[in-house]
Every structure is written in structure tokens, then in C-alpha cells.
Jmol script that loads the backbone (N, CA, C; Angstrom):
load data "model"
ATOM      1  N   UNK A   1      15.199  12.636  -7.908  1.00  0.00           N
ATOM      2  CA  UNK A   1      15.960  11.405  -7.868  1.00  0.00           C
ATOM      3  C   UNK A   1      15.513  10.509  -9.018  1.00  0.00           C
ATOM      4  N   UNK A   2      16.672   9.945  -9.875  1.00  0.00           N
ATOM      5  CA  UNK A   2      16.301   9.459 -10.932  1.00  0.00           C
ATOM      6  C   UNK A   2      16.133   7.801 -10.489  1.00  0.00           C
ATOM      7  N   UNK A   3      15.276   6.766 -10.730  1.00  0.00           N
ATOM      8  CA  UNK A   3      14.956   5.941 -10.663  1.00  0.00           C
ATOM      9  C   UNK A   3      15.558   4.562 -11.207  1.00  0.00           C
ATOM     10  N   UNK A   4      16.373   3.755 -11.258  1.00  0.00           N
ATOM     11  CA  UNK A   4      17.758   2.600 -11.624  1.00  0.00           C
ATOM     12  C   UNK A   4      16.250   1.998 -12.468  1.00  0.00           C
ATOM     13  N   UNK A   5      17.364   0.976 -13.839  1.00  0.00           N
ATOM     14  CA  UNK A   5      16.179   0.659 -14.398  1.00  0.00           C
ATOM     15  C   UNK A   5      16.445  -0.586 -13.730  1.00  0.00           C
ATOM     16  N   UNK A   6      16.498  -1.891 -13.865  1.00  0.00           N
ATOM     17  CA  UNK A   6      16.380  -3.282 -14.165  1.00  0.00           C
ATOM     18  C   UNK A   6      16.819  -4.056 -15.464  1.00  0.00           C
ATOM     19  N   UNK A   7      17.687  -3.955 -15.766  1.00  0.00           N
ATOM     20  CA  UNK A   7      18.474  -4.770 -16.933  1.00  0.00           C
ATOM     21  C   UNK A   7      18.180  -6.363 -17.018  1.00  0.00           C
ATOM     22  N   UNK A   8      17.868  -7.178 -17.542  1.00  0.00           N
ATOM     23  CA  UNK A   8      17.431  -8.429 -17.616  1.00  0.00           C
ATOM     24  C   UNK A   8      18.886  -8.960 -18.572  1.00  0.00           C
ATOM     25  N   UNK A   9      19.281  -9.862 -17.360  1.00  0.00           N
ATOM     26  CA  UNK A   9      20.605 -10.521 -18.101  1.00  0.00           C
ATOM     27  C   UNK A   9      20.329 -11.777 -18.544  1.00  0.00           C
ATOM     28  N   UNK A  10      19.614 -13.062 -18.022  1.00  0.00           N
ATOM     29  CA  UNK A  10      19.453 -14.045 -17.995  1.00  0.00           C
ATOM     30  C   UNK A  10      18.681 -14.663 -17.748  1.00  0.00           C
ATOM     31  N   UNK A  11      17.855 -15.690 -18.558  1.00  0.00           N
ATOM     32  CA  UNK A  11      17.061 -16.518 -18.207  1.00  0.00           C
ATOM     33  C   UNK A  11      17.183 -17.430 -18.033  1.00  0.00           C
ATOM     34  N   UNK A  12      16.491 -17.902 -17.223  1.00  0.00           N
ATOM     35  CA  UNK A  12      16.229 -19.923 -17.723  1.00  0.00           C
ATOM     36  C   UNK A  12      15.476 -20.603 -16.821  1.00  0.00           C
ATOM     37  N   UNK A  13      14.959 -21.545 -17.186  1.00  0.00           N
ATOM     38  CA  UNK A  13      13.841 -22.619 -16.751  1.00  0.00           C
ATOM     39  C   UNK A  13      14.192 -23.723 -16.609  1.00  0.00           C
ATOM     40  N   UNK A  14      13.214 -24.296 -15.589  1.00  0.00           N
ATOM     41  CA  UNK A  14      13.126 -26.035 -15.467  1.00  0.00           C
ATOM     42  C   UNK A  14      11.772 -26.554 -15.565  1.00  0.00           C
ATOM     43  N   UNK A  15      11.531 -27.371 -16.505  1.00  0.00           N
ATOM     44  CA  UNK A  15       9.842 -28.493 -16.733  1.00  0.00           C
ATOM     45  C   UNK A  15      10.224 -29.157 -15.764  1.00  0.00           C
ATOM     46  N   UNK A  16       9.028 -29.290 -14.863  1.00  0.00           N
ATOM     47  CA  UNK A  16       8.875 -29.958 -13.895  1.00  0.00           C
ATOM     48  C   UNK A  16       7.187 -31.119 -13.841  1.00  0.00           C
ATOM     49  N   UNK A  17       7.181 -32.261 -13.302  1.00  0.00           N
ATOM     50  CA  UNK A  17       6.056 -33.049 -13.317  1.00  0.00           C
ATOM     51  C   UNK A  17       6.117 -33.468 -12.141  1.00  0.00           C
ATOM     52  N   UNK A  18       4.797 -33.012 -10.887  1.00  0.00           N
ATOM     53  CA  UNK A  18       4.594 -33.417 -10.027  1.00  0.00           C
ATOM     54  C   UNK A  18       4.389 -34.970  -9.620  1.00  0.00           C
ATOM     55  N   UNK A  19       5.312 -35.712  -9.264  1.00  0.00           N
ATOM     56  CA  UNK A  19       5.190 -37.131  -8.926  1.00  0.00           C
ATOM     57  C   UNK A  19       4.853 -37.535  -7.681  1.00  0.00           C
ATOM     58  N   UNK A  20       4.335 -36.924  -6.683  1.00  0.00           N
ATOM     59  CA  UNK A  20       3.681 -36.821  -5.458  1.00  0.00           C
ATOM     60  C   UNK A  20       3.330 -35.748  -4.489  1.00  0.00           C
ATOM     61  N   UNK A  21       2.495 -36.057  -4.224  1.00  0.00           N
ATOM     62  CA  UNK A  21       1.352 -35.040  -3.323  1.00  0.00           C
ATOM     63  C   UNK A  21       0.400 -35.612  -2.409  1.00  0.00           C
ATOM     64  N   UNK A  22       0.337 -34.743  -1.086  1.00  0.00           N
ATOM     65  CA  UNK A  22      -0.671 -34.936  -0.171  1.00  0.00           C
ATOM     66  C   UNK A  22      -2.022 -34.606  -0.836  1.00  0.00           C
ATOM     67  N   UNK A  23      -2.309 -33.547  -2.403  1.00  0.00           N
ATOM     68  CA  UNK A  23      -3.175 -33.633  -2.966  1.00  0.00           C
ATOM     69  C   UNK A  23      -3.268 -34.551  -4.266  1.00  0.00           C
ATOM     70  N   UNK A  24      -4.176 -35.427  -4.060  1.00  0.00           N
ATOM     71  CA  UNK A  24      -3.746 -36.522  -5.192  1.00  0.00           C
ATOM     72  C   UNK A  24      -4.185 -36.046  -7.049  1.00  0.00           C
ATOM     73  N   UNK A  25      -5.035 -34.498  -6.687  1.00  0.00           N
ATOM     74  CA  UNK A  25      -5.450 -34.164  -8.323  1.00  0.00           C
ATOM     75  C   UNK A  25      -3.990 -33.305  -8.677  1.00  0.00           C
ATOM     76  N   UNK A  26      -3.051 -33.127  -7.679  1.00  0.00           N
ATOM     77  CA  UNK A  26      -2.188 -32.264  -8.188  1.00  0.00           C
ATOM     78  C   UNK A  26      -0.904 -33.467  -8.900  1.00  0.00           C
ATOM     79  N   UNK A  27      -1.063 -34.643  -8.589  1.00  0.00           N
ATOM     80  CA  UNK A  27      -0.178 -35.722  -8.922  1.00  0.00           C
ATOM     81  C   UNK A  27       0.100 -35.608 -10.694  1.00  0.00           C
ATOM     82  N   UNK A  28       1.068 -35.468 -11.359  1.00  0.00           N
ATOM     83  CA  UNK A  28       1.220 -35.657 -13.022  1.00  0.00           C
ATOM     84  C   UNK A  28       0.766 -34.176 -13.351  1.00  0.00           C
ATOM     85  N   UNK A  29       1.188 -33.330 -12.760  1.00  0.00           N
ATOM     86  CA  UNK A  29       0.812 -31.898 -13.275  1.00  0.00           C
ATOM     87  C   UNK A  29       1.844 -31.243 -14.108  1.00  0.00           C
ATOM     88  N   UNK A  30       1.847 -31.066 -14.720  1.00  0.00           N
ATOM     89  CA  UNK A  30       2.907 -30.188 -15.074  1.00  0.00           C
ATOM     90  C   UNK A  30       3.133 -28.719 -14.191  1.00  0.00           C
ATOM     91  N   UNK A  31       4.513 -28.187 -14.464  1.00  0.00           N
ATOM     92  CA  UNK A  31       4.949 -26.720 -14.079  1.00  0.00           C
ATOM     93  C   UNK A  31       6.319 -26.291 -14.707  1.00  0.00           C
ATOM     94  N   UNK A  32       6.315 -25.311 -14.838  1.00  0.00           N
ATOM     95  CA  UNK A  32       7.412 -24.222 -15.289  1.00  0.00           C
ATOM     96  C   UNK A  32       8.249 -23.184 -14.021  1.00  0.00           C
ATOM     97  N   UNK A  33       9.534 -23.491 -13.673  1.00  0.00           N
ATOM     98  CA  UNK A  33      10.082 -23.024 -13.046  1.00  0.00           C
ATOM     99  C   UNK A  33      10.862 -21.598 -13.531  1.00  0.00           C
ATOM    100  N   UNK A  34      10.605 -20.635 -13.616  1.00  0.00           N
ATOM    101  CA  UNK A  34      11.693 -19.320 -14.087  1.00  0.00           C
ATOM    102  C   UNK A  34      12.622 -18.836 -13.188  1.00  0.00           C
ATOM    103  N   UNK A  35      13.223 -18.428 -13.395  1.00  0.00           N
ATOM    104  CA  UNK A  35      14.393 -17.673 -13.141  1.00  0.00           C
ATOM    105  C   UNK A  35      14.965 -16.633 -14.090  1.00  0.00           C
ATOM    106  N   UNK A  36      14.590 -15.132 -13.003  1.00  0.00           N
ATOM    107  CA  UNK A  36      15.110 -14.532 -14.103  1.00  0.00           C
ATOM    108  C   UNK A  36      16.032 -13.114 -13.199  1.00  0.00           C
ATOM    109  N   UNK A  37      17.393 -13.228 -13.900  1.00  0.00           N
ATOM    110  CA  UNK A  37      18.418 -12.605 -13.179  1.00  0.00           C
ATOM    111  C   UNK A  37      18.895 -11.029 -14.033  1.00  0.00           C
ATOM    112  N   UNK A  38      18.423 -10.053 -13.006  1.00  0.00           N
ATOM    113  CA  UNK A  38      17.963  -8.518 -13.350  1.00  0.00           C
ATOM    114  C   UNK A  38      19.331  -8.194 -13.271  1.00  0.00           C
ATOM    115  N   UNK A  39      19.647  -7.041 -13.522  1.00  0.00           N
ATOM    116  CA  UNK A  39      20.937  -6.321 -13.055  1.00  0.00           C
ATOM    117  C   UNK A  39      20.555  -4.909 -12.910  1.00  0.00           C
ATOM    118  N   UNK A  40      20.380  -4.104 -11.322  1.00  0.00           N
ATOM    119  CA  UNK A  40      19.747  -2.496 -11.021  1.00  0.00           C
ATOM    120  C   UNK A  40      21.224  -2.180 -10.398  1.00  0.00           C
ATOM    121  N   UNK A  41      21.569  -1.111 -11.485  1.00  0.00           N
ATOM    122  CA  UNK A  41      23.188  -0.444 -11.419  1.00  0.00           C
ATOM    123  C   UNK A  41      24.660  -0.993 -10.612  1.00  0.00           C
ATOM    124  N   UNK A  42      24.120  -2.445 -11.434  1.00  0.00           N
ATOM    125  CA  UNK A  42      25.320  -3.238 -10.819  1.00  0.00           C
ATOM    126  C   UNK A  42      24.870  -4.111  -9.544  1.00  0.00           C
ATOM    127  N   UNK A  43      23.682  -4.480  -8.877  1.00  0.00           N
ATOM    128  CA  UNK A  43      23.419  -4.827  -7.769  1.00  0.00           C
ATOM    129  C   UNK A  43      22.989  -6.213  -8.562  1.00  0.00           C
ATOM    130  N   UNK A  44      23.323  -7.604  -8.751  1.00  0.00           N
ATOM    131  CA  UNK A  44      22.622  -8.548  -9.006  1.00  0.00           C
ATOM    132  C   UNK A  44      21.530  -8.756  -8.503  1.00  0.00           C
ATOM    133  N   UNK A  45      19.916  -9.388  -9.003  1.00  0.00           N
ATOM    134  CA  UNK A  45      19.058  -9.606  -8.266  1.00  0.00           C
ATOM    135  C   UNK A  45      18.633 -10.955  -9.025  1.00  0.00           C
ATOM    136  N   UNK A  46      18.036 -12.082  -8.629  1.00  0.00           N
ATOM    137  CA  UNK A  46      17.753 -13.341  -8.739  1.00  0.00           C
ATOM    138  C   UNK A  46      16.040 -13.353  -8.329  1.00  0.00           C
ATOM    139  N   UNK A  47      15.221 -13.430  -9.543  1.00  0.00           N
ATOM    140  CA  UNK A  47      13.794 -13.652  -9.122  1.00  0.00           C
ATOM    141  C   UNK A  47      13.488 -14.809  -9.852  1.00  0.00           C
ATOM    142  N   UNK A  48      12.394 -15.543  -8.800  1.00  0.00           N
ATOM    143  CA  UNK A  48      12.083 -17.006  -9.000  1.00  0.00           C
ATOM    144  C   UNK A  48      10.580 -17.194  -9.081  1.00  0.00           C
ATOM    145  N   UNK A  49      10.622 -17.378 -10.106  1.00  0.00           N
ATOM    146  CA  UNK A  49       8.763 -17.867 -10.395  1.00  0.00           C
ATOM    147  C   UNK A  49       8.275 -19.332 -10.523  1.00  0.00           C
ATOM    148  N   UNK A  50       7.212 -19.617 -10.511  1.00  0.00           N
ATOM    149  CA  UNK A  50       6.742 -21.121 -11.176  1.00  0.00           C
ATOM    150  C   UNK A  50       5.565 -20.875 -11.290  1.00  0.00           C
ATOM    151  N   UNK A  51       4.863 -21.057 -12.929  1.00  0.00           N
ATOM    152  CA  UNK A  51       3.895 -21.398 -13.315  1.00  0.00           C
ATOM    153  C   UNK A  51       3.407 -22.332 -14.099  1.00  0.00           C
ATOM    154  N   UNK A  52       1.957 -22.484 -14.139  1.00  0.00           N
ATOM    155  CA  UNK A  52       1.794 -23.673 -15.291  1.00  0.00           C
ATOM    156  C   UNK A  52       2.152 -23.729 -16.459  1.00  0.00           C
ATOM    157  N   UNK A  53       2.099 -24.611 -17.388  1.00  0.00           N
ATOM    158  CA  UNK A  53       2.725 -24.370 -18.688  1.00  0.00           C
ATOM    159  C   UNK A  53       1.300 -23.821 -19.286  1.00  0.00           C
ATOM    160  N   UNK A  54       0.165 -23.863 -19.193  1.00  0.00           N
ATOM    161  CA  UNK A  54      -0.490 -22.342 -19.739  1.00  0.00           C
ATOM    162  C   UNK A  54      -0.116 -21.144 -19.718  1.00  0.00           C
ATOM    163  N   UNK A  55       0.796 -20.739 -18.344  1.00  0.00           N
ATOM    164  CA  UNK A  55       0.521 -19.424 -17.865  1.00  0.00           C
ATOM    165  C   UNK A  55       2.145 -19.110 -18.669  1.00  0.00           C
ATOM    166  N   UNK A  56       2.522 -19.736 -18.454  1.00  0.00           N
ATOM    167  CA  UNK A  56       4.053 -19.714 -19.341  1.00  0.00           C
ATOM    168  C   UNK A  56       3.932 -19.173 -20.870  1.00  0.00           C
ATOM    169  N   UNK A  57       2.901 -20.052 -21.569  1.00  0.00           N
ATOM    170  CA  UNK A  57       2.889 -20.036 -22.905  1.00  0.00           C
ATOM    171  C   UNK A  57       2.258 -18.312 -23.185  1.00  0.00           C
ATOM    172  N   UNK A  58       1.264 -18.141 -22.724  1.00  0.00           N
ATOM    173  CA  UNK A  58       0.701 -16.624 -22.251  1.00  0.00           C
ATOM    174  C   UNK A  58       2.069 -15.815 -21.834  1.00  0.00           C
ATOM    175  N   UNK A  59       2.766 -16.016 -21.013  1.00  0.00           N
ATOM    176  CA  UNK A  59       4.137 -15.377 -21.193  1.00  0.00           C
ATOM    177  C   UNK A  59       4.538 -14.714 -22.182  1.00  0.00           C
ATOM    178  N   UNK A  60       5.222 -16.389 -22.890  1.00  0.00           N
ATOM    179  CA  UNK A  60       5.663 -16.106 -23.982  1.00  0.00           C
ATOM    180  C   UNK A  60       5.125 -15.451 -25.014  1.00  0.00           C
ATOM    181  N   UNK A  61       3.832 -15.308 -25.368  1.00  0.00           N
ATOM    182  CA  UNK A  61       2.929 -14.878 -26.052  1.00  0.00           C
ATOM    183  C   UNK A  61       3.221 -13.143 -25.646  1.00  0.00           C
ATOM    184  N   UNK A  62       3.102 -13.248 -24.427  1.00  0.00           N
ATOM    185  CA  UNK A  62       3.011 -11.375 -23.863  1.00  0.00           C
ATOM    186  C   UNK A  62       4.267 -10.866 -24.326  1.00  0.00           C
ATOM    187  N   UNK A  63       5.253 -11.581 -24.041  1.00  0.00           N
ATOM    188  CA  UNK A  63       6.829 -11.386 -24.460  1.00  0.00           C
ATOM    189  C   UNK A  63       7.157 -11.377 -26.121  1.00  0.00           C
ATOM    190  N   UNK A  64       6.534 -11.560 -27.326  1.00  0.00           N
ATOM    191  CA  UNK A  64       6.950 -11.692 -28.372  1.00  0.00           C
ATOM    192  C   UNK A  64       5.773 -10.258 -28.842  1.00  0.00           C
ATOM    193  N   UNK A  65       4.563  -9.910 -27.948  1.00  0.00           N
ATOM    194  CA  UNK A  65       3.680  -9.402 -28.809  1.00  0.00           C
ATOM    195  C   UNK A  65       4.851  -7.488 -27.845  1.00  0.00           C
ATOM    196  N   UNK A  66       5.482  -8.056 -26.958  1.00  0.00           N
ATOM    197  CA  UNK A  66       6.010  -6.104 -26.579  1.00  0.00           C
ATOM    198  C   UNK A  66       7.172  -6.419 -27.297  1.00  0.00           C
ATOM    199  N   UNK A  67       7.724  -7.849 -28.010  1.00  0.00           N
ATOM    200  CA  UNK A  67       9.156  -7.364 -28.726  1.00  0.00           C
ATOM    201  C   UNK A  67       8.844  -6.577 -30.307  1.00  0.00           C
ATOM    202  N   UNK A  68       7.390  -6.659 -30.815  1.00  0.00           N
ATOM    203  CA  UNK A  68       6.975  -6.376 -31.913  1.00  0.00           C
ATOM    204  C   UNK A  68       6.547  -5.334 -31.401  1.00  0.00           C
ATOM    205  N   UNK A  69       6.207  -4.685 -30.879  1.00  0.00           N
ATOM    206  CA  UNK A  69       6.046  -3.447 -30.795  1.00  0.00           C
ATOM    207  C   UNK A  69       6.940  -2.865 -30.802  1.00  0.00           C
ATOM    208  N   UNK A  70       8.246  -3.235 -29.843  1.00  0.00           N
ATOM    209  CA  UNK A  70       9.511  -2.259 -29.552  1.00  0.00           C
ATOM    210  C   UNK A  70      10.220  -2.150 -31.423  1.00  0.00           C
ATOM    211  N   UNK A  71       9.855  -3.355 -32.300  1.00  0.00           N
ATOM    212  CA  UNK A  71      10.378  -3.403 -33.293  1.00  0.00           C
ATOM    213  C   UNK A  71       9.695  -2.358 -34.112  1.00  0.00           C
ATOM    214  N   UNK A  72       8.309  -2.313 -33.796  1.00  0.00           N
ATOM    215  CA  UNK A  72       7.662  -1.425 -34.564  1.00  0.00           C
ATOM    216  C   UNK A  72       8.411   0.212 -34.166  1.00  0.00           C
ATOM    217  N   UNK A  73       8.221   0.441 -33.132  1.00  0.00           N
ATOM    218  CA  UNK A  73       8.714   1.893 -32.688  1.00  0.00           C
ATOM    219  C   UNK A  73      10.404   2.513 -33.344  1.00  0.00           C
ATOM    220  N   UNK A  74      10.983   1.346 -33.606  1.00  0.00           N
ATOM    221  CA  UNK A  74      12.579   1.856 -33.869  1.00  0.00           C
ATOM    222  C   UNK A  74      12.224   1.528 -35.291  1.00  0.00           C
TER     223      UNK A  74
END
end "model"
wireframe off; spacefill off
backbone 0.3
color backbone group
């Protein structure tokens, strides 16, 4: 049985700044909301993340260093 891949159709984000909390060090935090909408042989799927804007930037970082590779290989 052959295995469906995951097609990545769409992204997008929301910056977000925590303006209240029952924890008061989490108050003025920043965060990064993702959304990112797959397509497995026609079945839409909708996955929802949120991280800090460190963990984001590391993302992006992970995401530009496998598009240079894929560039390298072709």
C-alpha cells in the first residue's frame, strides 16, 4: 500500500501580543499563530500551531536551509 503524500497549499499567520493573563510574566509577550492547510489526495486538512517569534524565526530558518538543498539536488 502506497502511502498519500501531504501537499502544502497555504499558509498564513497572525502576530499576536498577550494583553492579559492570570500569569502576569506572560502579559506583553509576543506569539505567532500558523496555519497551515495540507491537501492528502484531495482530503483538505487545516493544522494550527502557535509559537514564539523565536521558534518561528528557527522555522523560517529550517524552511529556507531544506529549500536550498532541494535547489541544490535539481
Amino acid at each position: 500500500m502506497e502511502e498519500e503524500k501531504n501537499t502544502l497549499v497555504d499558509v498564513s499567520w497572525k502576530f499576536g501580543v498577550t494583553t492579559s493573563s492570570s500569569e502576569s510574566d506572560k502579559v506583553g509577550k509576543t506569539f505567532l499563530q500558523l496555519k497551515l492547510q495540507l491537501n492528502n489526495g484531495g482530503k483538505m486538512k487545516d493544522i494550527f500551531t502557535e509559537m514564539t517569534l523565536t521558534q518561528f524565526y528557527k522555522f523560517i530558518h529550517d524552511l529556507e536551509q531544506a529549500k536550498n538543498n532541494l535547489e541544490l539536488l535539481s
